[in-house]
C-alpha positions, -999 to +999 in steps of 0.1 A: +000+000+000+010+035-010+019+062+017-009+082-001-034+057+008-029+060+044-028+100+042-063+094+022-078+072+047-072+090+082-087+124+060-120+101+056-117+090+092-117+125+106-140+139+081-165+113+094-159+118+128-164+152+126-196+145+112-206+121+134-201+147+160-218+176+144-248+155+140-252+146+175-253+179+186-293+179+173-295+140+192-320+141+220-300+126+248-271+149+240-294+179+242-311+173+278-335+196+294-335+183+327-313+172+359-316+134+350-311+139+310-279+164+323-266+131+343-270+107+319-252+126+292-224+134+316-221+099+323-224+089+287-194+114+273-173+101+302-176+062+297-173+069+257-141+089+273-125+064+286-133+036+260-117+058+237-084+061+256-080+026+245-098+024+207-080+052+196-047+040+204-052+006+192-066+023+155-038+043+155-015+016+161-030-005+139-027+016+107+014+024+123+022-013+124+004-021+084+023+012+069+057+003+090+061-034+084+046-031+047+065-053+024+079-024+008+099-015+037+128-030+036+141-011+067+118-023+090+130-049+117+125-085+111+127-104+144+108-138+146+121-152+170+105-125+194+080-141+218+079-113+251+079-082+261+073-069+295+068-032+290+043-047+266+023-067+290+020-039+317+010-014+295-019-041+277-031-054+310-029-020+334-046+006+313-077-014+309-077-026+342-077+009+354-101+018+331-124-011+341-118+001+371-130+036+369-159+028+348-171-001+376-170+030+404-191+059+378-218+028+372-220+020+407-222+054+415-250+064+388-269+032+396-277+046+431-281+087+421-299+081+389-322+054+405-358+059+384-380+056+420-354+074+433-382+110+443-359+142+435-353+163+460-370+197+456-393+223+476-421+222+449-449+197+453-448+174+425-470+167+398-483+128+393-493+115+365-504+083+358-489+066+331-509+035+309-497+020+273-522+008+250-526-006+218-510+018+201-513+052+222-506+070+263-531+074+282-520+098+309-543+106+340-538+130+371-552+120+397-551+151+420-570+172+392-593+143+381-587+145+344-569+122+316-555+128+283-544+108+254-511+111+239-502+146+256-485+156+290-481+190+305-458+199+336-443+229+351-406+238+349-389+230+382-416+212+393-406+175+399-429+150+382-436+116+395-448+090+372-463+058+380-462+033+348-484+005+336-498-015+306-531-018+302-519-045+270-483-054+259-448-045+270-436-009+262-412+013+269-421+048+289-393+074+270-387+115+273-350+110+256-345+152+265-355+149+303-340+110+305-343+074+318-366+050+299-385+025+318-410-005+312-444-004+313-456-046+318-491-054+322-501-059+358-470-042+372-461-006+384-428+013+374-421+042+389-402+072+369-389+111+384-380+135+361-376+175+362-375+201+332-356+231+340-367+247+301-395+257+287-403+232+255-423+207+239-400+175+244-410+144+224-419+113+243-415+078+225-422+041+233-390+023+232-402-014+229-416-028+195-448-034+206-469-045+173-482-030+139-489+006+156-458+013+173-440+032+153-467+061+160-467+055+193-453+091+201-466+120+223-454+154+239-440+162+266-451+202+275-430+218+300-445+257+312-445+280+338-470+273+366-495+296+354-498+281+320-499+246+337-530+260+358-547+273+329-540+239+312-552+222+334-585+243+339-593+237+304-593+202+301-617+202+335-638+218+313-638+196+284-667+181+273-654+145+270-655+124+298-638+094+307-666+073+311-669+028+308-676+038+273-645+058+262-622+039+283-630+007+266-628+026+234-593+035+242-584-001+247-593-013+213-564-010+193-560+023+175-529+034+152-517+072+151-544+084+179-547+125+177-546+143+216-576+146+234-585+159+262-612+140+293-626+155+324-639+136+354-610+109+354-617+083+379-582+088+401-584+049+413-581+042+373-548+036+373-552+010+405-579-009+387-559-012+360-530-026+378-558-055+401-574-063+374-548-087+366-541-099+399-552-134+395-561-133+435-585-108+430-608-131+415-618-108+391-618-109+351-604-088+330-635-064+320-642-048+357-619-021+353-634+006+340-641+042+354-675+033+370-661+003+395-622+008+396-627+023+434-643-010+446-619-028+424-592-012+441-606-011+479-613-051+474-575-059+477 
């Protein structure tokens, strides 16, 4: 191989690199708008740090070794009979090993501080919001203000938000890639999430598990405002004229694909728990009691 060749070939690797670069600066995750999304990243350029401190030696090296002992070179050493080297060795085994090392203490570490039911600590009261998958759209209810929506959250800035997570069908995948941490929603299970947005913004929320034919426009929005817009919000969709009766909750159910926001006033609060018993086998229940009329006594039975 040519000396031109190897000259042409780390331009292409830079060039794409660079690129690579540039275009995660419009990525999601590396654009956070909260504490936990600001964490994450942080912890994600580190590790790729450290990883790096060993691939980009070993590329380097690499191309060194194929342009130095090329055929052509009739300079280059020939020893083989050479079997060990200790400087070698240490340098192979320690500089991983440390970096092993490090990376074991930052996952430790993040494992404890970036816990999803960890609550964040914060003097506002926070919001809850009641998460539920279905087939193929979020339905989101808050239970303090008694009203539901599909496919849309709002929040204030600052304000902590505490999510509780279930499926009222398949696995998903609960996702606010700007704010941070994913987590499962399973069928007869509760998850718990904690995020804070410390912007303005519409964030976009995802599901993150194939989850059948309508997944890939199972999206909605994430609306972070001041608390006065939140109040106003929130006013509004007490007013709305759809309610969340037996009716529209068991239309929700049926599978839909690509389901438009809507707003529903008088949201039974215990929704959410009758969701969860209704597929607790020792309930002795099937699977059509919960809707909106009976979830309290669905929920008081266990």
């Amino acid at each position: 191989m040519s000396k031109s060749f190897f000259v042409n070939a780390g331009r292409a690797l830079c060039v794409g690199a660079t690129m690579l670069l540039l275009a995660g600066c419009n990525m999601a995750i590396l654009n956070p708008k909260g504490d936990i999304g600001a964490q994450e990243k942080t912890l994600l350029l580190t590790a790729t740090g450290l990883m790096l401190l060993v691939i980009v030696p070993v590329i380097v090296l690499t191309l060194w070794f194929a342009w130095r002992y090329r055929a052509s070179n009739t300079k280059a050493k020939y020893d083989p009979s050479w079997s060990h080297s200790t400087a070698v060795e240490v340098v192979v085994w320690t500089i991983p090993l440390i970096i092993v090392t490090i990376l074991g203490v930052l996952t430790w570490k993040s494992s404890h501080e970036l816990d999803p039911y960890r609550p964040l600590e914060s003097d506002a009261k926070p919001v809850q919001i009641d998460v539920v998958s279905l087939d193929w759209k979020w339905l989101f209810i808050y239970p303090e203000y008694r009203i539901a929506t599909v496919n849309e959250i709002r929040f204030p800035v600052d304000v902590p938000v505490n999510f509780r997570i279930t499926s009222a069908s398949v696995m998903n995948a609960f996702f606010i890639p700007q704010l941070g941490s994913q987590i499962y929603s399973m069928a007869g299970m509760t998850t718990k999430l904690h995020l804070i947005a410390r912007e303005p913004g519409t964030y976009a929320g995802i599901s993150a598990n194939y989850s059948g034919a309508g997944f890939s426009g199972m999206r909605f929005q994430a609306v972070a405002t001041n608390q006065e817009d939140f109040e106003a919000w929130v006013r509004n969709v007490q007013a709305s004229p759809q309610k969340l009766t037996p009716e529209a909750y068991q239309a929700l159910v049926s599978p839909s694909e690509h389901e438009p926001v809507a707003y529903y006033s008088e949201a039974e609060p215990t929704l959410f728990d009758g969701i969860i018993y209704q597929y607790m086998a020792s309930a002795g229940m099937d699977t059509g009691m919960c809707t909106p009329a009976n979830v309290s006594k669905i929920a008081l039975s266990e």
